[in-house]
C-alpha positions in Angstrom: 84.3 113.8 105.6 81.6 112.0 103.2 83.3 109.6 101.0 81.4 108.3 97.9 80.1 105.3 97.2 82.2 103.0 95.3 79.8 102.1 91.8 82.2 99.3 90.4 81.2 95.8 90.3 84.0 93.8 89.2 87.7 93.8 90.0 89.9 96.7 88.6 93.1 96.6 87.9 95.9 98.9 86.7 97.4 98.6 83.6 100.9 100.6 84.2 100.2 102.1 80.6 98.8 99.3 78.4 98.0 100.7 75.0 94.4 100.2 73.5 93.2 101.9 70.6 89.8 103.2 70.6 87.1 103.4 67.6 84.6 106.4 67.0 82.6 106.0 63.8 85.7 103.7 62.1 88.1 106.3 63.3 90.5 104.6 65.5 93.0 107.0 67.7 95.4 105.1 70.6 95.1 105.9 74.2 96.9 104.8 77.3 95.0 102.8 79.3 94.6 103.1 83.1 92.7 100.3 84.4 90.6 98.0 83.3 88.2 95.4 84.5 85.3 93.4 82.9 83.3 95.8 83.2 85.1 98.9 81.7 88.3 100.6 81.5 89.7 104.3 82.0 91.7 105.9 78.9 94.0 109.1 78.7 96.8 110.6 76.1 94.6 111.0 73.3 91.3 113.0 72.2 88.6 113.5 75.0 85.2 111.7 73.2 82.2 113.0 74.5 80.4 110.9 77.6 77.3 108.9 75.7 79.2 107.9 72.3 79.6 104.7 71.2 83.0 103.1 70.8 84.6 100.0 69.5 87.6 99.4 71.7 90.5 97.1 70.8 92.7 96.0 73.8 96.4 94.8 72.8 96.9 92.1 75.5 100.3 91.0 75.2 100.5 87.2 75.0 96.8 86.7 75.2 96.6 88.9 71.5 94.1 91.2 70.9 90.5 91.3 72.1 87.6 93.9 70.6 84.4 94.9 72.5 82.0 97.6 72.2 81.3 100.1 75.0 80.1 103.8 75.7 82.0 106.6 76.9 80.1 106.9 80.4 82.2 109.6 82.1 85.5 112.9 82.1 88.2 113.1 84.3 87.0 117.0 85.7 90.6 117.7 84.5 89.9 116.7 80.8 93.0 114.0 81.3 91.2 111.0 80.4 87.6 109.1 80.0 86.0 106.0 81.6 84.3 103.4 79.3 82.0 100.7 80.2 81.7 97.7 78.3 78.5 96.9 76.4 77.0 93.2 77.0 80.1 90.8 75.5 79.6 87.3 74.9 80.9 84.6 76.6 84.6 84.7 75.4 85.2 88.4 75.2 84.4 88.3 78.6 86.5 85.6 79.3 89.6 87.1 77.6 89.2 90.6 79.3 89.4 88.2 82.8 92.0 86.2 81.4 94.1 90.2 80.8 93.4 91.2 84.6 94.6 88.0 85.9 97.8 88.2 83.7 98.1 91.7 85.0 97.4 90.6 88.8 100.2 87.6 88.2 102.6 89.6 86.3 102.6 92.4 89.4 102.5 89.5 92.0 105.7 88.3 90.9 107.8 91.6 90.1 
């Protein structure tokens, strides 16, 4: 059996159910997010938005605060559970504090 290619480029990590609340036209609705990595992150538990929109997503990272980036709603789980998002280009330290979240993530799972 073929198995496909994996796409990502940069380190995923799951979030056991971190919360995020994502923005469509200054509409914001919460989600449960996935995973997540520098380059995008995987929602589900709220309204599907359709693959191609832009969103404003703003990621509640526990000690480190809050961090906002834009991204674009690039693909559907077949089963209409949840949505992937890839990250538009971020500056410097948005990128840094989505880093600084998976590493908190890595640590925090490391030593539980």
């Amino acid at each position: 059996m073929h198995k496909p290619q994996e796409r990502r480029s940069a380190l995923r990590v799951e979030t056991q159910g971190g919360e995020a609340i994502c923005h469509v036209q200054g509409y914001g609705e919460h989600y449960v997010m996935d995973d997540l990595s520098k380059a995008g992150a995987h929602f589900r538990l709220g309204p599907m938005i359709s693959v191609g929109t832009p969103i404003q997503v703003v990621l509640f990272a526990g000690t480190l605060g809050m961090v906002s980036v834009d991204a674009k709603v690039v693909r559907h789980e077949l089963d209409g559970t949840g949505f992937g998002v890839a990250f538009d280009a971020m500056d410097d330290s948005d990128e840094e504090q989505i880093e600084d979240i998976v590493v908190e993530i890595l640590l925090d799972e490391f030593m539980n």
